[in-house]
C-alpha positions as CSV (number, residue, x, y, z in Angstrom):
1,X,-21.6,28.8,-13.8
2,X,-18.6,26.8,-15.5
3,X,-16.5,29.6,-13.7
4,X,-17.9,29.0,-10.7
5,X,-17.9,25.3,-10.9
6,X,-13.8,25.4,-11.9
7,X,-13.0,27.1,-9.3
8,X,-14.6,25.3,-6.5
9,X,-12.9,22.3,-7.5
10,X,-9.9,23.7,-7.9
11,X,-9.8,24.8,-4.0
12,X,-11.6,21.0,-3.1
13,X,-8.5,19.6,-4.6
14,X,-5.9,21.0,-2.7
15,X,-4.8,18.1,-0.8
16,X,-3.8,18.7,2.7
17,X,-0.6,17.7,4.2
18,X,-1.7,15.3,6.3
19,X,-2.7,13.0,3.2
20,X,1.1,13.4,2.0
21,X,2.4,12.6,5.4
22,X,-0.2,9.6,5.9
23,X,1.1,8.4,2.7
24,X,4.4,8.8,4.1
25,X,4.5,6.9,6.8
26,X,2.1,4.2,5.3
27,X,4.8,3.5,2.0
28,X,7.9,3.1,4.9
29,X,5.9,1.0,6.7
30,X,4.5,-1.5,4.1
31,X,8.4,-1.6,2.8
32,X,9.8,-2.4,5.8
33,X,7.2,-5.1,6.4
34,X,7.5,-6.9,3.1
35,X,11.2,-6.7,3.5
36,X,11.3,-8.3,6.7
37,X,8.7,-11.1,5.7
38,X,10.7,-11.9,2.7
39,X,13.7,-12.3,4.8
40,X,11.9,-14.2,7.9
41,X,9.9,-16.3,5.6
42,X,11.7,-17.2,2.1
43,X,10.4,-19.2,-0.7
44,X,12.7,-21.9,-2.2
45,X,14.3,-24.2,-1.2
46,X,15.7,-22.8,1.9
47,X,12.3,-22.0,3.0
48,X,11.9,-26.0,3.8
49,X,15.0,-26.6,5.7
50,X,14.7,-26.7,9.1
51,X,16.7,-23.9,9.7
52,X,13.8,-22.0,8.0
53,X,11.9,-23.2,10.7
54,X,13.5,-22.8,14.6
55,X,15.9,-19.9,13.2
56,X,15.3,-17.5,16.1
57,X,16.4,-14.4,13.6
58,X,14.2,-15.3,11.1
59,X,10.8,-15.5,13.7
60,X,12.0,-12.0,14.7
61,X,11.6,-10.5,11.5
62,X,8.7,-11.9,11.3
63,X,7.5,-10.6,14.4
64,X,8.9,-7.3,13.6
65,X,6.7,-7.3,10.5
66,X,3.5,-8.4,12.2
67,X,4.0,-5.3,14.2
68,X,4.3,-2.9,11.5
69,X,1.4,-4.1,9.5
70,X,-1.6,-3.1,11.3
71,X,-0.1,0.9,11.3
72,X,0.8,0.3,7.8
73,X,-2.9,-0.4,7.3
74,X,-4.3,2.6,9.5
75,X,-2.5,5.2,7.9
76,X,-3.2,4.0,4.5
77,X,-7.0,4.1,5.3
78,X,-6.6,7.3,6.8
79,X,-4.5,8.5,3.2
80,X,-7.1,7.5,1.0
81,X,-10.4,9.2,3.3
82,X,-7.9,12.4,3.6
83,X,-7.7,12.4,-0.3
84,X,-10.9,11.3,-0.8
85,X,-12.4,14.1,1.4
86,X,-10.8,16.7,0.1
87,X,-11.6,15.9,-3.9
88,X,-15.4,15.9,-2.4
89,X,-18.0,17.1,-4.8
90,X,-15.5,16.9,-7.7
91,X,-14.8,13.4,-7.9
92,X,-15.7,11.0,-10.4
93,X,-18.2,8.7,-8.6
94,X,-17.1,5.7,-10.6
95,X,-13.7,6.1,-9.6
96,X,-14.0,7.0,-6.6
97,X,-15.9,3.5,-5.5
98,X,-13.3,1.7,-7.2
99,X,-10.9,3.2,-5.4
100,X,-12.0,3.2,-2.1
101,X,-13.0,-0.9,-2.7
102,X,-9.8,-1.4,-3.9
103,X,-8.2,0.0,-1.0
104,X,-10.3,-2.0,1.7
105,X,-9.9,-5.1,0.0
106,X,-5.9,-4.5,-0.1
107,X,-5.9,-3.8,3.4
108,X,-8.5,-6.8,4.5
109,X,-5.7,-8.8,2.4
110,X,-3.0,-7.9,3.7
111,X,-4.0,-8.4,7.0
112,X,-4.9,-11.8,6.3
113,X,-1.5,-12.8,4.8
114,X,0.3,-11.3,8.1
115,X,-2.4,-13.4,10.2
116,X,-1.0,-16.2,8.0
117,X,2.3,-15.4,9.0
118,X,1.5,-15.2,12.3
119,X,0.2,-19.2,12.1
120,X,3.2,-20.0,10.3
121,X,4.9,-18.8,13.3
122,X,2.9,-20.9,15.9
123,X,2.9,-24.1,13.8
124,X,6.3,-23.7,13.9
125,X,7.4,-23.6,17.3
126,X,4.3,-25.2,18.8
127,X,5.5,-25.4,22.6
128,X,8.3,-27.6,22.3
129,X,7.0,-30.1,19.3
130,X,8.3,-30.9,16.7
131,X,7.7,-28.2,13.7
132,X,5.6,-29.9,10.8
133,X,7.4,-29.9,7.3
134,X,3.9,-29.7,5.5
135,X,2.1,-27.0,8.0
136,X,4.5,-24.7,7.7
137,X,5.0,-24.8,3.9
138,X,0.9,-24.4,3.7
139,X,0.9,-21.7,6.0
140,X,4.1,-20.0,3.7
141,X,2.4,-20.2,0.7
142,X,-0.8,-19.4,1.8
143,X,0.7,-16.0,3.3
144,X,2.2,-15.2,-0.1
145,X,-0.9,-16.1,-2.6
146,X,-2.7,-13.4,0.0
147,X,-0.3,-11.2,-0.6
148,X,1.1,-11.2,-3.8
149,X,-1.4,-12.9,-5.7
150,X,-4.4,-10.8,-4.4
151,X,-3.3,-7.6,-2.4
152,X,-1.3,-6.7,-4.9
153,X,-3.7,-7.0,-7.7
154,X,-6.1,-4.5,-5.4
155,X,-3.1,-2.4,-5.0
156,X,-3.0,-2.0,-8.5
157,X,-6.5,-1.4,-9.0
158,X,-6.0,1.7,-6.4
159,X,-2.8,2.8,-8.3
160,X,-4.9,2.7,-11.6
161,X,-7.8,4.3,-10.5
162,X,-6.1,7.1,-8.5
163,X,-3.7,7.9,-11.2
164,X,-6.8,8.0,-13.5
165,X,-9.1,10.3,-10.9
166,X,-5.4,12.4,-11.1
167,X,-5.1,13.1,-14.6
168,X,-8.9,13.6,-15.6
169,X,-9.2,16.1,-12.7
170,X,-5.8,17.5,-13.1
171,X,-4.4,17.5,-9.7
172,X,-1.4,14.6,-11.1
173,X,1.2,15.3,-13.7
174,X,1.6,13.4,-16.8
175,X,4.9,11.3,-15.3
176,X,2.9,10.8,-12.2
177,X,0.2,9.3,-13.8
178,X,2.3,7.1,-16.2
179,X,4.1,6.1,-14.1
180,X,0.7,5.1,-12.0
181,X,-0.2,3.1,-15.0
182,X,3.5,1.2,-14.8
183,X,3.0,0.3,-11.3
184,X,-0.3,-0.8,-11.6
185,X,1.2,-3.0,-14.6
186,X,3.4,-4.5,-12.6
187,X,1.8,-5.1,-9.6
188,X,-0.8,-7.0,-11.8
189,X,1.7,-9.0,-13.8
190,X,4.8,-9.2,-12.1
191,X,4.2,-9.2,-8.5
192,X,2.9,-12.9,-8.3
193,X,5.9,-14.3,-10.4
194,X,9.4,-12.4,-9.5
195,X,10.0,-12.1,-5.7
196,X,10.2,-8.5,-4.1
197,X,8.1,-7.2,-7.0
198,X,5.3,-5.7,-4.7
199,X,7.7,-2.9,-3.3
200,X,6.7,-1.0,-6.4
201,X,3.8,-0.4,-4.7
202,X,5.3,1.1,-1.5
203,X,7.9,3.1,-4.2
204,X,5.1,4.2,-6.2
205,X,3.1,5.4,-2.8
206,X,6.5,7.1,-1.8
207,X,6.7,9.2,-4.6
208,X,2.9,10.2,-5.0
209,X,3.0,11.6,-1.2
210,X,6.1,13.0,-1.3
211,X,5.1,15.0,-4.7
212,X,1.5,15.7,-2.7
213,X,3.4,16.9,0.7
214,X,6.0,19.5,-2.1
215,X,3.0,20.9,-4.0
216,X,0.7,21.5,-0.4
217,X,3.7,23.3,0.8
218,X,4.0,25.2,-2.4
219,X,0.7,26.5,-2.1
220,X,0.8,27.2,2.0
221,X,2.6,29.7,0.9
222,X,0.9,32.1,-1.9
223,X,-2.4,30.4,-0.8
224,X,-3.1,32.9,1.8
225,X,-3.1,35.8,0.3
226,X,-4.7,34.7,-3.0
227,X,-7.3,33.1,-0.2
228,X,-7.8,36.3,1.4
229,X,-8.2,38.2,-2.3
């Protein structure tokens, strides 16, 4: 019965490709989103000059990142049903809800700090007026409290909770999983305080699919005749 049991979760954890390349494309496009924010909307005191707010380059980074969000978003919702899936009848229930919370709640917030963004944006070019000094500093720091302060929080909740799922069901090696454990650290410590902080989360997805994508391609191989047997 154990036999049988092992086994069948054994195949059910087998992640497919497409969660690795999901993954993929989800930790290049939340990178290149944050970078560009940072860049098109800075905090300091250059942030409140008003270069920081008609500075044509600056609105198209920003636009650029509003762009790349929303697919940032869809192919990290379709990562973590892919891997979800595919764990099926194995998976710890408790984990598995916080981890699927955690990740709709990072993706609701950080959809709300690019729709902050976006405002940011329209206060400040407002057909022809003059930009307001005290709209556009709200709108700015109400785009990064959403996004450091509370998507990054759920993103280490999801880091935690995978890297735990990982190592208890065995499909994660130990440095994987530790180094899980030092995103999730950060991104709950660190992130809010020191600037470009929440790219560890985007790194840390990087590596996790591209270890997931080396491993499914590892068994594509011998899989099929082992299946077969």
């Amino acid at each position: 019965m154990a036999e049988v049991r092992t086994g069948s979760a054994e195949q059910a954890l087998q992640t497919p490709r497409a969660a690795g390349l999901a993954g993929v494309l989800f930790a290049v496009l939340l990178a290149a989103a944050i970078v560009l924010v940072r860049l098109g909307i800075p905090e300091g005191a250059d942030a409140v000059t008003a270069e920081g707010l008609t500075d044509s380059t600056r609105r198209s980074a920003v636009e650029a990142a509003l762009a790349l969000v929303p697919f940032a978003g869809i192919f990290f919702l379709w990562f973590v049903g892919v891997v979800r899936t595919h764990v099926g009848e194995a998976e710890d229930k408790f984990l598995a809800t916080v981890l699927l919370g955690s990740g709709l709640v990072f993706v609701a917030t950080m959809f709300g700090a690019a729709a902050a963004a976006a405002a940011v944006l329209a206060t400040a070019h407002p057909a022809g007026a003059t930009p307001s000094l005290p709209t556009w500093d709200f709108g700015r720091h109400f785009a990064y409290t959403l996004m450091t302060g509370y998507a990054m929080r759920m993103a280490a909740v999801f880091a935690c909770s995978l890297s735990v799922m990982g190592h208890r069901l065995g499909v994660l090696p130990r440095w994987l999983t530790l180094l899980g454990f030092l995103a999730a650290l950060m991104l709950l410590f660190v992130a809010s305080n020191v600037p470009w902080a929440e790219l560890v989360f985007p790194a840390w997805s990087l590596v996790l699919s591209s270890y997931i994508l080396v491993v499914s391609s590892r068994r594509a191989r011998p899989g099929a005749g082992a299946t077969a047997s």
